[in-house]
N, C-alpha and C positions, 0 to 999 in steps of 0.2 A: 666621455661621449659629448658632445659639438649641440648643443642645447640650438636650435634653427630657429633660424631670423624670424620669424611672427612671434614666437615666445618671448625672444630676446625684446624683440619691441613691443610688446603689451606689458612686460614686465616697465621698459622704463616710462610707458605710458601711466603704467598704474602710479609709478612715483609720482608724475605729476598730480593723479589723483588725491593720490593719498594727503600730499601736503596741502591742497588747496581746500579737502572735505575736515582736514584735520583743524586747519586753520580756524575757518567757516563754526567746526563745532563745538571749540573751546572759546571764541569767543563769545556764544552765545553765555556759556556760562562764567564768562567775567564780564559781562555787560553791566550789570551790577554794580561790580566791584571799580570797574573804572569810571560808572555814572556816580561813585558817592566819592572816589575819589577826586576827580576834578570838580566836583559839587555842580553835577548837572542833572537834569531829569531825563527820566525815559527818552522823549517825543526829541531831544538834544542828540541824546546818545545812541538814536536809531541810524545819525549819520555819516558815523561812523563804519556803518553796516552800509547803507544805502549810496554813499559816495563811492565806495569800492564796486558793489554793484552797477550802478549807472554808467562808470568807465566801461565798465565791461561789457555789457547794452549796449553801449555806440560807439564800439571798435570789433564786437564778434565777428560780424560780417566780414568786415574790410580785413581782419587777419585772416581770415576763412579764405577769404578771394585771393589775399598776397601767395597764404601759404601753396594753392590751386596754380596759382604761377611761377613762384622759385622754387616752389617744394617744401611740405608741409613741414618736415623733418627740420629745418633751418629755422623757421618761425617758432618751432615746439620747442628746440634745447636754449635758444634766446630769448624764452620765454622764461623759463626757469631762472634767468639769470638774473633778471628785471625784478620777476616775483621776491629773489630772494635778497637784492638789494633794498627793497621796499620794505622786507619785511622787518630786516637790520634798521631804517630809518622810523618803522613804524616803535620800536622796540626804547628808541631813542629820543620821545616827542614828549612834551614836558606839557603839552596845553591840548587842548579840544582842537584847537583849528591847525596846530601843525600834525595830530593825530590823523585824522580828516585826508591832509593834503599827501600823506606819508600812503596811507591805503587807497589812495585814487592812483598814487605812482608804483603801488603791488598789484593793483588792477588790472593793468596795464601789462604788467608778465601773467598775468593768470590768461586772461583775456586769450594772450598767443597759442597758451596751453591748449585753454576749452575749446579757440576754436579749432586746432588742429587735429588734436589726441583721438577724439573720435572717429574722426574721417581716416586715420590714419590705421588704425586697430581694423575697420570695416574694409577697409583694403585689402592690406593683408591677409585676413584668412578669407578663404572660399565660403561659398554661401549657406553652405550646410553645417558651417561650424562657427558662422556671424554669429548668431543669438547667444550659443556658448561661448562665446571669448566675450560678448559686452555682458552676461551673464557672470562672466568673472570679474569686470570693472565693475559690474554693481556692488560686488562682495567688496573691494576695494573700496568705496564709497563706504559701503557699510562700516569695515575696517576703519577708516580714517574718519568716521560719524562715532564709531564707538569707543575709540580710544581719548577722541576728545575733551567728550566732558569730565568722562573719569580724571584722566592726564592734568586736564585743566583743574578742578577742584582740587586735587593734589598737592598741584603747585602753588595753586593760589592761595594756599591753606600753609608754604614755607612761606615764598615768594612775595613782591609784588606781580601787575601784571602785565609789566615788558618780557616779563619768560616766555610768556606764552606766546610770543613773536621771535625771540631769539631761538627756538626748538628749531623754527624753519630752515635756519641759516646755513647749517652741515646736509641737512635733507636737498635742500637747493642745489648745493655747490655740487652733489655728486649726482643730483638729477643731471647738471647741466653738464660736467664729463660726460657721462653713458652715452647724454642725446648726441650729443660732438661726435661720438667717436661709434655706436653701434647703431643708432635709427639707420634703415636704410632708406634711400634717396626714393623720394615720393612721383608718382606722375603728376603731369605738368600740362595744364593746360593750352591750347594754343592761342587763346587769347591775347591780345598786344597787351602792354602793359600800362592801362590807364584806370585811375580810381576815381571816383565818385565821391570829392573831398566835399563837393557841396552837398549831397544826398545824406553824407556825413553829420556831418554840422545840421542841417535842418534835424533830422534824427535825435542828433545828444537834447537839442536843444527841445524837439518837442517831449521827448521823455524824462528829461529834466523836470522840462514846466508841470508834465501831467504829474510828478511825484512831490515835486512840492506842493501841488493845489493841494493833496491827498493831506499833507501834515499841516494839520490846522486843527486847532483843539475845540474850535467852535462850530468842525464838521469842513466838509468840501469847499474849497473857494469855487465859487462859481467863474469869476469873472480868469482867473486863470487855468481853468479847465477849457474856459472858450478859448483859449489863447493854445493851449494844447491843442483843441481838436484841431483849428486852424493851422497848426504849424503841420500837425500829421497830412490833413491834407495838400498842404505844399507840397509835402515833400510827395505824396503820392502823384499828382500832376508832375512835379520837377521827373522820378524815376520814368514814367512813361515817354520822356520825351529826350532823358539823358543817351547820349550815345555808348555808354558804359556804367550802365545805372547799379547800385545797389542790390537790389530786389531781381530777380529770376524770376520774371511773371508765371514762365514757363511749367514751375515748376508749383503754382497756384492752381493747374488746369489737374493735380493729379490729386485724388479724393485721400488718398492714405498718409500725402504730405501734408496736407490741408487738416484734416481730419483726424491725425496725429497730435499735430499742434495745437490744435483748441483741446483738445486735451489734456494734455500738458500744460496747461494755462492754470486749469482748475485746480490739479494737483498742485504746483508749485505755489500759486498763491495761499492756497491753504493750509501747505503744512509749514507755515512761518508765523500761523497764528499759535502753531503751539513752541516752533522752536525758539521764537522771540520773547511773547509774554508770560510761556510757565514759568521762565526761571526767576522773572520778577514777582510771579506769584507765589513760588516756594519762597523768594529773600523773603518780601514784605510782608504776606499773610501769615506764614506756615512757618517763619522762621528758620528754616532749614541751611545748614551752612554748606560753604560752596561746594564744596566733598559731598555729602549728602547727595543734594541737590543734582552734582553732576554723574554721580552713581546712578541716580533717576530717567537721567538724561541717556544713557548708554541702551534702554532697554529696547528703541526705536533702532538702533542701528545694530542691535546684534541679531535683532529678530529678521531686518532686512538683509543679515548678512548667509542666515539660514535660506531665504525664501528666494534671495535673488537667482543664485544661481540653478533651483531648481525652472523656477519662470523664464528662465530663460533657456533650457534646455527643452519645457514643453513647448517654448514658440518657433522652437524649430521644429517640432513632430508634429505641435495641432491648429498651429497659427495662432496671432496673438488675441484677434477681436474675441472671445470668449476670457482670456486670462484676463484683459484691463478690463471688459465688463465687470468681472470676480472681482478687481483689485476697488473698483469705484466703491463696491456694499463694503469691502471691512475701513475703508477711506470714512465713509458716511456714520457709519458703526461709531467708528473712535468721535468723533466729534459730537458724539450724541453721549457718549458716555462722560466726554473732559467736561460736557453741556451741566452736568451734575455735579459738577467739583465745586466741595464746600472743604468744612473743619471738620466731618463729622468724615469717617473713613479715607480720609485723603489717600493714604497709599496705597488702598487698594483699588480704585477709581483713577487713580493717575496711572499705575501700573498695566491695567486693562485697556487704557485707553491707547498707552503708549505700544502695546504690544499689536494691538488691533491697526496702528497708523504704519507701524513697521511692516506687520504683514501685506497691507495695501500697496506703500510704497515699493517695497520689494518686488510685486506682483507685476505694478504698472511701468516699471523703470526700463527695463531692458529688453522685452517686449512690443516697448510702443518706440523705442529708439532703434529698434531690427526692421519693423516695419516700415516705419521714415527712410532707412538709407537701404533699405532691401526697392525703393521703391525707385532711386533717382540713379544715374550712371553714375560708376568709378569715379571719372575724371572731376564730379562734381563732389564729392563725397566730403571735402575740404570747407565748399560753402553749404552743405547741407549740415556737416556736424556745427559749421558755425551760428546759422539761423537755429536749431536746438537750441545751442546755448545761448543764444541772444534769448529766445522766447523761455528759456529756465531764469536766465536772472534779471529780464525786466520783471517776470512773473514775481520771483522773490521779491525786489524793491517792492512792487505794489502791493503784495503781502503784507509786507513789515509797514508801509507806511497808511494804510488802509485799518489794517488792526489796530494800530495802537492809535489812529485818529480816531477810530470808530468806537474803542476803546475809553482814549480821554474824555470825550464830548458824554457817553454814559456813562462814566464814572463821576463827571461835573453832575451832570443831569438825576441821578439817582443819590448823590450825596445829600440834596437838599431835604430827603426824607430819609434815610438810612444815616448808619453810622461809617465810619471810614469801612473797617474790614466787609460789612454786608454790601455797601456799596460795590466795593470791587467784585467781588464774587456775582451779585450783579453782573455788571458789565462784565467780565470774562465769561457769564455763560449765554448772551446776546451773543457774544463775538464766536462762539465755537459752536453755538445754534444758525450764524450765518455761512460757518465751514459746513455745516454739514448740508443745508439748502445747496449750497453751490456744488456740491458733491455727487448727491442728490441727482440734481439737473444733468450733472456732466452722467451719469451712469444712465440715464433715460437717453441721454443722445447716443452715446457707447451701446446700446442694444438697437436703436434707430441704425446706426450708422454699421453693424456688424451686416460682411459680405457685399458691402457696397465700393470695398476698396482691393479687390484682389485684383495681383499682380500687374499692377498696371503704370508702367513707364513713361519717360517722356524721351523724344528722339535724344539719342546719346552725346550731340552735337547743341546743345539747346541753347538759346539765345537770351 
């Protein structure tokens, strides 16, 4: 039996998934291992994480638009190719800064992926079966969240840890057949074909500036944060006046894309304050080895792998603003529990917390991403999944370099009366008491803002 083209391409959609959450979750749990290897510290080896993201931040968009113009299907299977060239180079880097330079040039085929993959799955199925098919890429997510840390402690436990970038390389090569030869050809916008290199560029460079002010151990640089806000505003004068700008103001004017997204801000920044610093808290405190450790780490993505695709089935039957209300209280939940992580019952306080962030993320995922592109036309669906993931991994960067600033500067600060281990425990439960305020907040807006965003479009031609 002839397995029909939307299966066929959510399946090789999900392969991009999978490698890129796979990637993403193993190396959470060699961060570690490669910061005592090259002999660097944390606030060092976040940038490794943070370069890769920040590419990806100020190219989502403009692969979102390319792919809206030659077709998204072209962008996505050349996407895989770069990724996995990258990740062969990443696998081969002997220092910090060619490691760095290696994951900004896998960024780069991820980037093509993320921004295509979803616009592209949203297409294809009709509307009554969107929520369940991105309800199935969450599971996917989940999958390639859950196999990682395990996978990864594993290896890292024969291995050194260029495995855990050489894994990608045969996953790559046959992502990037399938898409060649089964994606089918995407609609095409009628737009001419001109980009916004300068909207570009002002972009990297103000997200750039605003992530380094963030990494500074003695708290926020002020003086390039002002230089950030300035650059954001450029560029938002520059877009207004560009004649093929970046930014779709248009589609600013609709409450559910607007309202989606600040959403999505809070989750994403948040849940990096556990996927970044627990596993330096299992090395350092708790001594737990990377097998351990990354057995811990699995418990977030199997519980999301259960929840996802149910939440995504209810947000086709009851709509979503009730499920991501639900998903904010178990969001807020886990951060009030990880808030209590000492040496005295560790794994059962890690366990609860990470099961409670699972069931949140699961909830909020593929529900608040039905509602965003249930809200914008077809033809735009390219640059809407791309703005998601633009707004998912500038949110990560500022995640990871917020926490562990926020992080260092109290663990400096509380060192001077405590001892190393009370110190950090300290500062880790500051930093998972300011996840859950921010959680918190976003679920008082999620109940403000439920029914204010039904079905409402922008002309299907939008400028």
């Amino acid at each position: 039996m002839k397995i029909p083209i939307k299966w066929q391409a959510l399946f090789i959609v999900s392969i991009g998934i999978f490698i890129s959450t796979l990637d993403g979750s193993i190396l959470n749990i060699a961060n570690p291992s490669i910061a005592h290897d090259m002999k660097v510290n944390m606030e060092q080896v976040q940038w490794v994480i943070n370069a890769y993201l920040l590419i990806i931040t100020s190219s989502l968009i403009f692969f979102g638009r390319l792919g809206d113009k030659i077709g998204s299907h072209k962008i996505y299977s050349y996407g895989f190719l770069i990724f996995t060239v990258g990740s062969l180079a990443c696998a081969l880097s002997h220092s910090l800064a060619l490691l760095i330079a290696a994951r900004t040039f896998q960024g780069l085929g991820a980037s093509m992926m993320m921004a295509t993959g979803i616009g592209i799955v949203s297409n294809i199925f009709p509307a009554g079966e969107r929520g369940k098919a991105l309800g199935l890429t969450g599971t996917v997510v989940a999958l390639g969240n859950m196999m990682g840390p395990s996978l990864g402690g594993i290896l890292l436990a024969k291995f050194q840890w260029p495995v855990i970038f050489m894994i990608n390389v045969p996953i790559g090569l046959l992502g990037f057949y399938l898409g060649c030869k089964r994606l089918p050809a995407q609609t095409h916008s009628a737009e001419n074909d001109n980009y916004d290199l300068r909207g570009i560029a002002l972009m990297a460079l103000a997200v750039t500036t605003l992530i380094i002010s963030l990494t500074n151990r003695l708290g926020v640089n002020i003086g390039l944060l002002l230089v950030s806000a300035s650059l954001f505003y450029l560029f938002l004068i520059w877009e207004k006046k560009a004649s093929h700008p970046l930014l779709d103001f248009e589609f600013f004017k609709i409450k559910a894309f607007v309202y989606g997204n600040l959403m999505a801000v809070a989750v994403y920044i948040t849940q990096n304050f556990v996927f970044f610093l627990l596993p330096f808290f299992m090395d350092s405190i708790l001594q737990f080895s990377p097998a351990y450790s990354g057995l811990l780490m699995t418990i977030t993505p199997v519980t999301m792998a259960i929840i996802a695709p149910i939440s995504g089935y209810l947000s086709d039957k009851i709509g979503s603003g009730k499920i991501i209300c639900l998903a904010f209280l178990f969001l807020t939940s886990s951060f009030l529990v990880l808030a209590t992580l000492n040496t005295l019952m560790p794994i059962m306080k890690i366990c609860t917390g990470l099961i409670l962030l699972g069931i949140g993320m699961g909830m909020f995922g593929s529900p608040n991403t039905s509602s965003i592109l249930g809200a914008i036309p077809k033809e735009k669906a390219g640059y809407g999944g791309g703005f998601i993931a633009t707004n998912r991994n500038l949110s990560f960067s500022l995640g990871i370099a917020s926490s562990v600033s926020g992080f260092t500067w109290m663990l400096q600060k509380k060192s001077a009366t405590l001892d190393y281990s009370m110190a950090y425990i300290e500062a880790s439960r500051i930093v998972y008491l300011a996840a859950a305020i921010i959680c918190c907040a976003a679920l008082l807006f999620c109940v403000w803002s439920s029914g204010k965003t039904t079905d409402q479009k922008p002309p299907a031609k939008a400028e």
